[in-house]
C-alpha positions as CSV (number, residue, x, y, z in Angstrom):
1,X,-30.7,56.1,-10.7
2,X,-28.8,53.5,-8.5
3,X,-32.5,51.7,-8.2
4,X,-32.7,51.2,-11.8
5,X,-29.3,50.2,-12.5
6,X,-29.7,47.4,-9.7
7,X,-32.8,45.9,-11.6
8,X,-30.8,46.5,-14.9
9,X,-28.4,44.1,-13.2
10,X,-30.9,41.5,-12.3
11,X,-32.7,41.7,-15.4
12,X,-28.9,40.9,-17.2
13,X,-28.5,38.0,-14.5
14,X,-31.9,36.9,-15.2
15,X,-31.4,36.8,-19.2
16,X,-27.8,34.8,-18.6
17,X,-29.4,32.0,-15.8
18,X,-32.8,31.9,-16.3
19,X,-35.1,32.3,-13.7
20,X,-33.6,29.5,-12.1
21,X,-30.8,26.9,-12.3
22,X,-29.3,24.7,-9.9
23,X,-25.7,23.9,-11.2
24,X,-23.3,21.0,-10.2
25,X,-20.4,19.7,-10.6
26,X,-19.8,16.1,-11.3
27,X,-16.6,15.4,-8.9
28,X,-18.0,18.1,-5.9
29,X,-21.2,16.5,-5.7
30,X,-20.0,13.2,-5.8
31,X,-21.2,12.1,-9.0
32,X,-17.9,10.5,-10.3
33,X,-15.6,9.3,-8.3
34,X,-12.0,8.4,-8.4
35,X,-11.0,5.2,-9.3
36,X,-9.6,4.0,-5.8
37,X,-12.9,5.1,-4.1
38,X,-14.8,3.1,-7.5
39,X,-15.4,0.1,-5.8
40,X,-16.6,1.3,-2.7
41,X,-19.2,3.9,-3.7
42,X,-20.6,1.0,-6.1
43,X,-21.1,-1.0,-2.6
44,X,-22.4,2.0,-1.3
45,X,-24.8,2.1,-4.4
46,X,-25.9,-1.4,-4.2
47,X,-27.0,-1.1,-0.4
48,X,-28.5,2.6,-1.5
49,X,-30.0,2.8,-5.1
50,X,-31.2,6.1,-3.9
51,X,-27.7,7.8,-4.1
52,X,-27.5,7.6,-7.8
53,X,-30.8,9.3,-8.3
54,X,-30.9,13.1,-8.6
55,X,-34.6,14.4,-7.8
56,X,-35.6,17.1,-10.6
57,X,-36.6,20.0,-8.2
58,X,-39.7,22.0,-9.1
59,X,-40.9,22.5,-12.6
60,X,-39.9,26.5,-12.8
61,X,-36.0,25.2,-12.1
62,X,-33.9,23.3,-14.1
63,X,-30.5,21.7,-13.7
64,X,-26.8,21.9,-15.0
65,X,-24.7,19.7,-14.9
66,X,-21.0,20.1,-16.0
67,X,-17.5,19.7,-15.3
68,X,-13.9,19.5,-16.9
69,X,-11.0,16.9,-16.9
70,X,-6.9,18.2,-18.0
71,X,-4.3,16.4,-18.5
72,X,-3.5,15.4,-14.9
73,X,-7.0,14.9,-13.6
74,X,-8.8,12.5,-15.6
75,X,-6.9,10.1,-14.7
76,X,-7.8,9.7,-11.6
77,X,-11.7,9.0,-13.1
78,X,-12.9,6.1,-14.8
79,X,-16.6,6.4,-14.4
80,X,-19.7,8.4,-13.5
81,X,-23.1,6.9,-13.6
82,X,-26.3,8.7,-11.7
83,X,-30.1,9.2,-12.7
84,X,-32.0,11.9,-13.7
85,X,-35.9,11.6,-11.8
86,X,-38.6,14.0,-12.8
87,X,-41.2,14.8,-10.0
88,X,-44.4,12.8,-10.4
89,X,-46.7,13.9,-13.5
90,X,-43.6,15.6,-15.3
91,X,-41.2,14.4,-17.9
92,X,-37.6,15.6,-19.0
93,X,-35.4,17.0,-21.6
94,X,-32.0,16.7,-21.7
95,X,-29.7,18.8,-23.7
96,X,-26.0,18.1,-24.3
97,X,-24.2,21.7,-24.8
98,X,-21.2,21.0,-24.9
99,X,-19.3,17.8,-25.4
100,X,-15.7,17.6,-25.9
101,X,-14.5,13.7,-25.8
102,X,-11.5,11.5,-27.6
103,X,-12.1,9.5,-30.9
104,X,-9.8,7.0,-32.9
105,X,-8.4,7.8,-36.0
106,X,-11.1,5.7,-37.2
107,X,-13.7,7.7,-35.5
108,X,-14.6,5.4,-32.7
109,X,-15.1,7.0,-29.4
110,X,-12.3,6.8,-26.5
111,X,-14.3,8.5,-23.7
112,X,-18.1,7.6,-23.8
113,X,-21.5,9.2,-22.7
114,X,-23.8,6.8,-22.4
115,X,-27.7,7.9,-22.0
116,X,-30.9,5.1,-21.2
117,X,-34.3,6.4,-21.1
118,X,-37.2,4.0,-19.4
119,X,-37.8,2.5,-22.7
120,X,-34.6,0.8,-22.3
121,X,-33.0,2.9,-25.5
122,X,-29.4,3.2,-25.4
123,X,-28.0,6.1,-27.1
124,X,-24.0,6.0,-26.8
125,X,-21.8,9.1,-28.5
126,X,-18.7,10.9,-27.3
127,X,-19.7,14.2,-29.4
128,X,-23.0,16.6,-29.5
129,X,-23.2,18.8,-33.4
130,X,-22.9,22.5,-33.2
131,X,-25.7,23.2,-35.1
132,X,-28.1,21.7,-33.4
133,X,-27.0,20.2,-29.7
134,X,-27.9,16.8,-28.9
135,X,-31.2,16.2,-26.8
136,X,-33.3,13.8,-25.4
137,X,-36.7,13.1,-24.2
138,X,-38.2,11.0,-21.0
139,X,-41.7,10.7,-19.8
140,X,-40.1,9.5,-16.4
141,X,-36.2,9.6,-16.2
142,X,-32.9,9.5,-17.5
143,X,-29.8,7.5,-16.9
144,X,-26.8,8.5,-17.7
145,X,-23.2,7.0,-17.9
146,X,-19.8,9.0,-18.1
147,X,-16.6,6.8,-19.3
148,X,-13.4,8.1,-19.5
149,X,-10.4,6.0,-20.3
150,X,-7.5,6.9,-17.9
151,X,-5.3,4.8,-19.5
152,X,-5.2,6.8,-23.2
153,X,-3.2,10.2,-22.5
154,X,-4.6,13.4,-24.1
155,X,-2.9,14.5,-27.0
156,X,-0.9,17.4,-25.1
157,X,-0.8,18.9,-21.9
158,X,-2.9,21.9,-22.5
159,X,-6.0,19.4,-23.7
160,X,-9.3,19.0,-21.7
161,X,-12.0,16.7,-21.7
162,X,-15.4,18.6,-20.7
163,X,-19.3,17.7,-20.8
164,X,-22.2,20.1,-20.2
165,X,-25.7,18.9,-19.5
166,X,-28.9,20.4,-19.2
167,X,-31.9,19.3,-17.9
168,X,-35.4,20.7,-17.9
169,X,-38.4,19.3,-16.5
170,X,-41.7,18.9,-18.8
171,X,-45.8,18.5,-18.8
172,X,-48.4,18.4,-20.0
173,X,-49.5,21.7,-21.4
174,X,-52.8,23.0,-20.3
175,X,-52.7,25.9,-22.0
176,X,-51.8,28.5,-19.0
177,X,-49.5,31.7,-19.6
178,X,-46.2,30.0,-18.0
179,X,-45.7,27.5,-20.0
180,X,-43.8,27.4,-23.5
181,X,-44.6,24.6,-26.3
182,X,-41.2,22.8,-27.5
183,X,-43.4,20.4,-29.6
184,X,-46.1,21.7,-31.9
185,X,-47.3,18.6,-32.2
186,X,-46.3,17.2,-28.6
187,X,-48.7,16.9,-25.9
188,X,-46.5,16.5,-22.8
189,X,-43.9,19.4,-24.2
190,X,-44.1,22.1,-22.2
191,X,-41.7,24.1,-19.7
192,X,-41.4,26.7,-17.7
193,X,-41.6,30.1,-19.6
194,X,-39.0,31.7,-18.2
195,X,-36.7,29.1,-19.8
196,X,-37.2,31.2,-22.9
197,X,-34.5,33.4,-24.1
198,X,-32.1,33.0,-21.1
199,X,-29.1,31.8,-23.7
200,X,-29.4,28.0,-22.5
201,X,-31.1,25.6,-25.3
202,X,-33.7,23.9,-23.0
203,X,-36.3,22.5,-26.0
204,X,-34.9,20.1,-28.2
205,X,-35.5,21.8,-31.5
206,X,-33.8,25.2,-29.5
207,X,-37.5,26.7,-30.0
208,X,-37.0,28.6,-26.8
209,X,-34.1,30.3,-28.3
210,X,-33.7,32.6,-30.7
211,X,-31.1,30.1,-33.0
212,X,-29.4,26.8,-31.6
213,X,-26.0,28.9,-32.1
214,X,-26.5,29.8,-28.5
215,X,-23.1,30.1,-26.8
216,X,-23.0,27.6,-23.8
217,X,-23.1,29.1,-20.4
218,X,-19.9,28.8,-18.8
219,X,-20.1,27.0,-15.5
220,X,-17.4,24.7,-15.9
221,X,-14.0,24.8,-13.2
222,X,-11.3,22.0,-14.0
223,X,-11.0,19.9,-11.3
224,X,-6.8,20.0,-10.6
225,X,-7.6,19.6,-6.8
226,X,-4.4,21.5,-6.2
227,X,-5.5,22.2,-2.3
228,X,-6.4,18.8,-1.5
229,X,-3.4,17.7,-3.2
230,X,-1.8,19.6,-1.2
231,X,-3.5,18.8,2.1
232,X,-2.7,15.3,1.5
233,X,0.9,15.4,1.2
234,X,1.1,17.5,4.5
235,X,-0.9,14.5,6.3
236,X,1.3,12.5,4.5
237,X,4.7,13.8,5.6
238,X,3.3,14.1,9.4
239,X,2.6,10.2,9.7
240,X,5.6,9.5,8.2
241,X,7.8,11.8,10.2
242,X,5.9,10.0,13.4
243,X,6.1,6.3,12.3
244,X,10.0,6.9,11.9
245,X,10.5,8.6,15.0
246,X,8.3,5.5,17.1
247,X,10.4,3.2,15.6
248,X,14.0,5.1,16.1
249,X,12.9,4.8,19.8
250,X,11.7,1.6,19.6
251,X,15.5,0.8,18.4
252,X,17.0,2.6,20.8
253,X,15.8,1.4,23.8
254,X,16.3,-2.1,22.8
255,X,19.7,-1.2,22.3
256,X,20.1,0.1,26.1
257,X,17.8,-2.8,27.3
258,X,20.1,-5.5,25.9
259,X,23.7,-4.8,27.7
260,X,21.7,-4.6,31.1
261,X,20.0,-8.2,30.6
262,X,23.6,-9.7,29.0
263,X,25.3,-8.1,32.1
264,X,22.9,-9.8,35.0
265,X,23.1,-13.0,33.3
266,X,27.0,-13.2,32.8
267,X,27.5,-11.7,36.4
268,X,25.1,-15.0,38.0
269,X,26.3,-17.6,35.7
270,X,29.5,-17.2,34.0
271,X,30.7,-16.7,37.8
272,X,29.0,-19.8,38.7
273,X,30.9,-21.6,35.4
274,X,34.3,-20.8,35.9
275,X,34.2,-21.8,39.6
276,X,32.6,-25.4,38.5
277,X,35.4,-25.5,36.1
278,X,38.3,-24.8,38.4
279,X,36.9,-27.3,41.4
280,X,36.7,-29.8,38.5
281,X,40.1,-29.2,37.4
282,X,41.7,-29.2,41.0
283,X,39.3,-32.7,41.8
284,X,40.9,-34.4,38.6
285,X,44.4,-33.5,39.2
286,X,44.7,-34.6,42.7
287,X,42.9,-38.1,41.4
288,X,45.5,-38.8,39.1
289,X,48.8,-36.8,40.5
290,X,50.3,-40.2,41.9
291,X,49.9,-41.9,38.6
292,X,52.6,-39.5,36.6
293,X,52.1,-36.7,34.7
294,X,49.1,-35.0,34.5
295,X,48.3,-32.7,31.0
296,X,46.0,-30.2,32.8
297,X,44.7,-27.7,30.1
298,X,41.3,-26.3,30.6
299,X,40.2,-23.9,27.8
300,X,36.5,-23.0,28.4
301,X,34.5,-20.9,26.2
302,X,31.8,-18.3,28.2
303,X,29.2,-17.7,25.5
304,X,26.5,-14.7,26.5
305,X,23.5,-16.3,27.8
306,X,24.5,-19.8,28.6
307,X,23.7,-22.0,31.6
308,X,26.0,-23.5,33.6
309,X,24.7,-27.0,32.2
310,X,25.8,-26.4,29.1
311,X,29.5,-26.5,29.8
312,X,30.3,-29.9,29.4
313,X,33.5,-31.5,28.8
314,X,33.9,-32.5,25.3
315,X,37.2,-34.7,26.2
316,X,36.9,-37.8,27.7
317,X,37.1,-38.3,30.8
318,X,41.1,-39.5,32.7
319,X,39.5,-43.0,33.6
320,X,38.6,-43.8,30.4
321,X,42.0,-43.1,28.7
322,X,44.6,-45.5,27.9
323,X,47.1,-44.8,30.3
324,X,51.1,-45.3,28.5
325,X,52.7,-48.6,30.1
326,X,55.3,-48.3,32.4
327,X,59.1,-48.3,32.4
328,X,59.1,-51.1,33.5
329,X,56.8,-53.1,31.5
330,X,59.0,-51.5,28.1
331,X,62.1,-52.3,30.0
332,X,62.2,-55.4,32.1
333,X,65.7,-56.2,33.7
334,X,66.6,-59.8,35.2
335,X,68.9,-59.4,38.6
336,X,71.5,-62.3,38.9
337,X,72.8,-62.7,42.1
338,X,76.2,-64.5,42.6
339,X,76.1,-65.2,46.1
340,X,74.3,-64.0,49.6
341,X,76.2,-60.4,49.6
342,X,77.6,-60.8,46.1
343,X,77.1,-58.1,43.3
344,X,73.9,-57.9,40.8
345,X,74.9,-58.8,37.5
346,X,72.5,-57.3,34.5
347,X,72.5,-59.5,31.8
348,X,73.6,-57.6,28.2
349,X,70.7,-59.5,25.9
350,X,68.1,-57.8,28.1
351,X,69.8,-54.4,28.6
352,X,69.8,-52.3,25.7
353,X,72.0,-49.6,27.7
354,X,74.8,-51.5,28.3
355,X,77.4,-51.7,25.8
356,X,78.8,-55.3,25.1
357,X,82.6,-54.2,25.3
358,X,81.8,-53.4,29.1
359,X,80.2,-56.6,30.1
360,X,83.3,-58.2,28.9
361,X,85.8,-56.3,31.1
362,X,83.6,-56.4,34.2
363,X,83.6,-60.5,33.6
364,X,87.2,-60.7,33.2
365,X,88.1,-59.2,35.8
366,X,86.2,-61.0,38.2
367,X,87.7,-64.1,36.7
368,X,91.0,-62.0,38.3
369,X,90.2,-61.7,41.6
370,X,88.9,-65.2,41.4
């Protein structure tokens, strides 16, 4: 009993996948890339061409392709471009399942899927019917072209933009027992028969279904990135935590590093400053101490850092200053004398001092004695 519901089980899983499917993801296999990393993996791309182009693996196995874009996330995307290669002798079919990208108002597409086959045929849409899912048809390869426009918001929050591909390799038939005809009328149509009935459209006109109403297989995961998202801030927060501690300690130690050198240089030469000052002072004021009085004011200014050569005198110096006349010179006085051991008289027109009315007396009365 537990044997025969095991095969049930792979039967039922068999039915749902086919035989055999290789599924991707566009953003984990490095299909599209974010926009800051766009110009780099396009260098990458031009020294590789290889990189871009997805080898079709063997003819019983076919490929999905899918992923999902909310709100957040497709912003971060602007493009994905890679190539679909059959294996040599084989073809391809491509079916679009699902399909859900922005229009205008006037129905012009937003967010674009862009497919070239070797002919050179373009074929650019940003929707797939429900009826019957949009396919194509290679003998040799596929390229195809993903554009989103991160700079258009999605109507609300709870909108996604998804895309669902399926590829399936063809040949021609030869009439064994695994093969299925998509094309009655096609030579180089057939796949794989167990493609058939495993409720994913492979043939273009859904021939290996029972009706093109097939609901999509669901392989699809939006891609929030919540962990790396997450990851990143951490790193983020570490090497900023570390760059502001290097340079708090950076600033600190200048700040100790700074007294000590201001210290040893005003200890050697603001010392060496205010003794060449004072000698100075002393030399000048016995120079000129005989010559009268002496305005001795030295008011020197010790800057941090200074040599002693740069304390200069910004007065002149006593020599060159214009000493005040004498007394004497202001004042000159004559000195008459009357006889060998007579008085000294001071005449009153040169003496400013004297009053008049004295001078008068003191002749008077020598005219008495007389």
């Amino acid at each position: 009993m537990v044997q025969y519901s095991i095969i049930v089980l792979l039967v039922a899983l068999c039915g749902a996948y086919g035989i055999g499917y290789e599924k991707y993801d566009l953003v984990s296999s490095e299909i599209c890339y974010e926009r800051r990393y766009s110009l780099l993996a396009h260098f990458d791309s031009l020294l590789d061409s290889k990189k871009l182009v997805r080898l079709m693996p063997d003819f019983g196995t076919g490929v999905m392709y899918g992923q999902s874009w909310n709100s957040s996330s497709f912003k971060r995307y602007s493009e994905c471009k890679f190539t679909l290669q059959a294996l040599p002798g084989h073809g391809l079919f491509l079916t679009v399942r699902k399909l859900n990208m922005r229009q205008d108002a006037k129905g012009v597409c937003i967010d674009t899927v862009t497919v070239k086959q070797s002919n050179s045929k373009k074929v650019k849409f940003c929707y797939t019917p429900k009826d019957v899912p949009r396919s194509f048809a290679d003998p040799s390869y596929l390229k195809i072209t993903i554009r989103l426009d991160h700079f258009a918001p999605l109507p609300t929050v709870e909108d996604s933009l998804y895309i669902q591909l399926v590829a399936t390799q063809k040949r021609e038939c030869s009439g064994s027992k695994d093969e299925l005809r998509c094309d009655p009328f096609g030579a180089q149509s057939c796949i794989h028969k167990s493609f058939a009935n495993d409720g994913t459209i492979n043939c273009p006109n859904c021939i290996d279904e029972p009706s093109c109403e097939q609901e999509p297989v669901e392989i699809l995961s939006v891609s929030n990135n919540k962990e790396k998202v997450v990851l990143t801030a951490f790193v983020s927060l570490i090497l900023t935590a570390i760059i502001f501690c290097a340079c708090f300690l950076c600033l600190y130690k200048s700040r100790q590093w700074v007294p000590l050198c201001g210290a040893g240089n005003g200890g050697s030469g603001g010392s060496g400053s205010r003794d060449h000052v004072n000698r100075t002072g002393r030399g000048r004021a016995q120079q000129h101490g005989r010559g009268g009085n002496i305005v001795a004011g030295l008011h020197s200014i010790e800057l941090r850092g200074s040599s002693n050569d740069d304390l200069r005198p910004s007065a002149p110096s006593m020599e060159e200053k214009d000493l005040p006349p004498s007394y004497d010179a202001l004042f000159p006085t004559t000195a008459v004398a009357s006889g060998t051991s007579g008085p000294t008289t001071v005449s009153a027109a040169t003496s400013p001092t004297i009053p008049k009315s004295a001078s008068m007396d003191r002749e008077a009365e020598e005219d008495r004695t007389k």
